[in-house]
N, C-alpha and C positions, 0 to 999 in steps of 0.2 A: 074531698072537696071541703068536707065540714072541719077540718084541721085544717085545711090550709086559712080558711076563711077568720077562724078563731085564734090562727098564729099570724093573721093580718092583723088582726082586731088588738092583740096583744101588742106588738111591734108600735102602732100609732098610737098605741095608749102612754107605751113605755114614753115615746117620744113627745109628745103632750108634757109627759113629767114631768123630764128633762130638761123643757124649755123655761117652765115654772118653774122649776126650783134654780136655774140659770139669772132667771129676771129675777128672783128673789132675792139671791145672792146681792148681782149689782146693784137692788133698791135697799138692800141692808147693807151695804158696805161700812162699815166703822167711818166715822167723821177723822179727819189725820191728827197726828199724835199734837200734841203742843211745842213737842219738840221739832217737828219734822219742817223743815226751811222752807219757805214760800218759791215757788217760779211763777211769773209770770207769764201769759201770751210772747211777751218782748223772746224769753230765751229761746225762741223756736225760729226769731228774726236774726237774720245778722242784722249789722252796723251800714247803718246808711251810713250813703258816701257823702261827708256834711263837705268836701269840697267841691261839691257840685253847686253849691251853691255862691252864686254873685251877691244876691241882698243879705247884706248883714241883718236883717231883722227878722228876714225869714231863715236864715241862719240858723241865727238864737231862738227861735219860735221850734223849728223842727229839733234843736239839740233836745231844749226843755222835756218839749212834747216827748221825745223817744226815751227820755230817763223818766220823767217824775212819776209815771207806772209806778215802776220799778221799788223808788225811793217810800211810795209813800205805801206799797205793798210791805215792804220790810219794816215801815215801822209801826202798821199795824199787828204784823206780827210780834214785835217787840212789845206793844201794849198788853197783848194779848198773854205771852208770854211772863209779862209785869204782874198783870191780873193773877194768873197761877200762883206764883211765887207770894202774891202778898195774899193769898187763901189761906197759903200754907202759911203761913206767917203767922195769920190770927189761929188757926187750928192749934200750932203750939204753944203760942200763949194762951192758949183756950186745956192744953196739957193733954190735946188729943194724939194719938197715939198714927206716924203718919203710915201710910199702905207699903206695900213690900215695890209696886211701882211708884210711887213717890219717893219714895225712898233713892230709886235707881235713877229716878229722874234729874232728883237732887245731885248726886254724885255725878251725874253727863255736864250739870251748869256749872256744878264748881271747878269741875276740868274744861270746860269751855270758856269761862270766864275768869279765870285765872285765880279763885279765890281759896285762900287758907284753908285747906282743908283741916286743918287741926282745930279750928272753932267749934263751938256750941251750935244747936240745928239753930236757935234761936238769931244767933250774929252771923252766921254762918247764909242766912233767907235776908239778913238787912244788908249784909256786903251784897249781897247779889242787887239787892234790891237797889243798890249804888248805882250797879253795872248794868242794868238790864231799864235803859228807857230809850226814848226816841231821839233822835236827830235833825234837828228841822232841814224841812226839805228845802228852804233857802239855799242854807249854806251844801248840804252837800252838790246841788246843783252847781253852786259857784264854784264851787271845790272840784268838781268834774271838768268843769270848761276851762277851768286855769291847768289842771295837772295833762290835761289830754288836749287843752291848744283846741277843744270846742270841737273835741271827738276827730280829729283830723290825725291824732298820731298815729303811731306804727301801732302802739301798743294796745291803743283803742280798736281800731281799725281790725285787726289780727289774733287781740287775745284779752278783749272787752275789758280792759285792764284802764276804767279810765278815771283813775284814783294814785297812780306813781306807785302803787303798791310792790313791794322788794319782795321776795326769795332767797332762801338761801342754801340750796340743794340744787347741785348741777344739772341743768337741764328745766328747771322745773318752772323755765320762763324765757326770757330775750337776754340775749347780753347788751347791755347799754354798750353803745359807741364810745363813749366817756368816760365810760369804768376807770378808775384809778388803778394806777399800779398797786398789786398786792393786793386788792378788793377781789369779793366771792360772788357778791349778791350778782341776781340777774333782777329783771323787771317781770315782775310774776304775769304768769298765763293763765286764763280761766274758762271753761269752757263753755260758758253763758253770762246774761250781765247778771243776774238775779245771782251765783254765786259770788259773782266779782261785790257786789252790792253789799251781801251778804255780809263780807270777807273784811270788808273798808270799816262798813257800823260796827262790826266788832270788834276789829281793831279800835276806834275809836273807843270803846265803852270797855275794854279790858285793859291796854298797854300802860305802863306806865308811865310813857310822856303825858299821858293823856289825864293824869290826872286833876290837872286845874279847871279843864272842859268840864269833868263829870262832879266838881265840886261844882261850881259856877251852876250849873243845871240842879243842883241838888237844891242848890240857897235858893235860886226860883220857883223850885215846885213848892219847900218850906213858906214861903213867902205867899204864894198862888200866884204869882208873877208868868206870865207868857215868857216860854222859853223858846227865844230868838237865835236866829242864825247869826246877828249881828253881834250877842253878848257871849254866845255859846264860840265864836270865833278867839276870842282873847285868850280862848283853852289851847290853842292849837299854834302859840311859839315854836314846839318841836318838831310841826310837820317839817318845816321846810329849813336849811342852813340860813334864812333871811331873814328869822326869826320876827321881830315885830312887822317893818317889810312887808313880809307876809300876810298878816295878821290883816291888815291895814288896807293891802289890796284888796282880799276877799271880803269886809266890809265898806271899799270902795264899788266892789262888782256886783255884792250885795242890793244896796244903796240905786246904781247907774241903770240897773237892769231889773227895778221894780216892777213896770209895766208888764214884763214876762214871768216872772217870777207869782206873780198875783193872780194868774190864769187860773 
């Protein structure tokens, strides 16, 4: 009886431990890497069915409402992200010697971001530093409602694609209706919006059409100039084959759709 009693006593002890050292675990968890990509609440939602709606203003109210999350999630990140990169920045011109994970860290942006890997750490942390800031949440809003027809397309609707975003690996999206003859690409598929989100600012802040957007954004932050959707739009001739067109509308939609936009 006196062993059963003391392999009781032991058994609830062990399990007491257990638990502690359980809850210990998840209250130290490491905070996520810098690197590691934002999802929001949204990616656990589908895609409201924005043609349920009759009022155009509740429309545009529920579209905004279910992206700007997202939008303004991702360029937090991206600040945050900015912040890193320009530590390191003064660390080297400070001749500090950087860590074996920074180091690694450094070599994931530069393959992320598409930049020369053959530079100096020093030009090497300022090209990034090029590539790695925010998007105002104006313009990708407008840019959302015009490419996705205000979240109502197929590609929105089915594969939160709602950015016109291309692929080009068989399968690895929707075939456009419209495809050209001899054309590959499909309309890319994403398995949440937060990476569809993701996927869009990057493209913007790495392609090289995109390069008069991230000049234009670069002379305003120089300047200390508020960096607009409306001035940051004049970068983005090559989204579309409409070219200025383009350009024009989304600073008309801009402009038309303040009262939502300003929530």
């Amino acid at each position: 009886m006196h062993k059963r009693e003391t392999l009781k006593i032991v058994l609830v002890t062990l399990g007491v431990l257990a638990v502690i050292v359980i809850n210990a675990l998840i209250l130290t968890k490491d905070e996520p890497d810098v690197l590691d990509i934002p999802e929001t609440v949204q990616t656990k939602k589908g895609v409201p069915d924005f043609t349920a709606f009759n009022d155009t203003k509740a429309k545009k109210k529920a579209f905004f409402d279910y992206l700007r999350p997202e939008v303004e999630k991702q360029n937090q990140y991206l600040l945050s992200l900015r912040h890193y990169v320009q530590t390191l920045y003064r660390q080297s011109l400070g001749d500090e010697v950087l860590s074996e994970d920074d180091n690694e860290r450094v070599a994931w942006l530069v393959k992320e971001y598409r930049v020369n890997d053959s530079l100096s750490l020093n030009n090497t942390l300022l090209a990034l530093l090029e590539k790695i800031d925010v998007v105002p949440v104006e313009l990708v809003l407008v840019q959302a409602a015009n490419e996705s027809a205000w979240g109502t397309s197929r590609f929105a609707r089915k594969g939160y694609n709602f950015f016109g975003l291309w692929c080009f690996s068989k399968g690895c999206g929707f075939v456009p209706s419209r495809r050209n003859d001899g054309a590959s690409h499909e309309v890319a598929k994403f398995d949440n919006v937060s990476r569809a989100t993701y996927t869009y600012m990057r493209n913007l802040n790495r392609h090289d059409a995109y390069n008069e957007l991230r000049e234009i954004r670069s002379r305003l932050r120089a300047n200390q100039l508020p960096i607009s959707g409306t001035a940051l739009a004049e970068g983005l001739m090559n989204y579309s084959e409409r070219g200025a067109a383009y350009v024009e509308e989304l600073q008309a939609m801009i402009q038309y759709n303040e009262e939502f936009l300003s929530e």
